[in-house]
C-alpha positions in Angstrom: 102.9 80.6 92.5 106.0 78.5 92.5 107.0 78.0 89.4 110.8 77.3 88.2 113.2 80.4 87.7 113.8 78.7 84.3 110.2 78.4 83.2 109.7 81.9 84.0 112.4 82.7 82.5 111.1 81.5 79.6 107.4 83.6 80.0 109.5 86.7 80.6 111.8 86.5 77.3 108.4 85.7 75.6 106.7 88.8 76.8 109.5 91.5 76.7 110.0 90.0 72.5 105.9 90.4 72.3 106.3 94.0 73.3 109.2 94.7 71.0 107.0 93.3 68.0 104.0 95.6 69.2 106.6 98.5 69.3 107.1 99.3 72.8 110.4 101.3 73.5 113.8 100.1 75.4 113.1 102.8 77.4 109.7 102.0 78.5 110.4 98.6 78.5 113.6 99.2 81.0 111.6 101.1 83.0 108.6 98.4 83.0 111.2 95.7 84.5 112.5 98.3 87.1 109.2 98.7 88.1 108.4 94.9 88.4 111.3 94.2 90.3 110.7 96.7 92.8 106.9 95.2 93.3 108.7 91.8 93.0 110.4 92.8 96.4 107.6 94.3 98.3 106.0 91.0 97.2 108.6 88.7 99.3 109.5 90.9 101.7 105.7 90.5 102.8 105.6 86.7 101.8 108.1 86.3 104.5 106.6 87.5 107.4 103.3 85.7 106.5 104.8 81.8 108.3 104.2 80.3 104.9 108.3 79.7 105.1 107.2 77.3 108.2 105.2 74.8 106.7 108.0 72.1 106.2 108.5 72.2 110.0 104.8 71.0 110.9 104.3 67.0 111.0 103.5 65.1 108.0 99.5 65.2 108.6 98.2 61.6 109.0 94.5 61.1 108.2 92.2 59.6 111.7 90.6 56.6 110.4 86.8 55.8 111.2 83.0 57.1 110.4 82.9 60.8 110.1 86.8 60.9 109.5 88.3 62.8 106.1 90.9 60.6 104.3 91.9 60.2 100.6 89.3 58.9 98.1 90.1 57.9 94.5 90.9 58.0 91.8 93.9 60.0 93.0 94.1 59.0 96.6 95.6 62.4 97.0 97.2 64.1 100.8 95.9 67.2 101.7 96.9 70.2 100.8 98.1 72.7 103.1 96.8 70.9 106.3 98.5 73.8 108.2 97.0 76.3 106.2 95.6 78.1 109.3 98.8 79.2 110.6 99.4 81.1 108.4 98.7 85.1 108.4 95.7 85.9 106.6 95.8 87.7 102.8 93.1 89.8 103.1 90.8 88.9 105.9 91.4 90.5 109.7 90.9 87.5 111.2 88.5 84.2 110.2 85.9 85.2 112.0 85.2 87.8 109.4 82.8 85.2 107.8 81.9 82.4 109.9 80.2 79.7 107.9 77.3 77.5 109.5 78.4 74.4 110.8 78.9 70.8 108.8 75.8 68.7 109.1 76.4 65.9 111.8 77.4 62.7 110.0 75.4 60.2 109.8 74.2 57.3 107.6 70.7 57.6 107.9 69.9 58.5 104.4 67.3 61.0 105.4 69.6 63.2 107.4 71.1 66.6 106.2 74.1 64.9 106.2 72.8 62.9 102.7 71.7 66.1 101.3 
């Protein structure tokens, strides 16, 4: 998630006054926010060894044109997203070869291929 410090800002006040209404304690609510921040930490200090932080150095990806080829298709005509995404280190997967899928069907324009279906 990438959201903006001030928009989560915003979802924190809202939570810690929900609690206060609902009668949760300072104390527990102190203690709740220690807590978070500590996970919060052990979040990014993993985040950072995992290459994500690398992305803006790879090229702009540029799209091959021709038959078979992917490229943006409307209505938004959008780039991809995270062309790269293969660098970086795995979540919670070993490796990708945990689940190898089956390959794509062979383009083609015959209509009766697999490829149509």
């Amino acid at each position: 998630m990438q959201s903006s410090g001030k928009q989560l800002q915003s979802y924190e006040d809202h939570l810690l006054d929900s609690c206060r209404t609902l009668g949760f304690n300072k104390k527990n609510i102190e203690k709740s926010k220690q807590y978070a921040e500590e996970v919060s930490k052990q979040i990014i200090a993993y985040a950072k060894s995992d290459n994500y932080n690398r992305n803006s150095n790879y090229p702009t990806y540029t799209p091959s044109e021709g038959e078979g080829k992917w490229y943006p298709t409307p209505p938004g005509f959008f780039a991809p997203i995270e062309p790269y995404f293969n660098k970086f280190r795995l979540f919670t997967l070993d490796t990708c070869n945990q689940f190898r899928p089956k390959p794509p069907a062979e383009f083609s324009k015959n209509k009766n291929s697999e490829f149509f279906y």
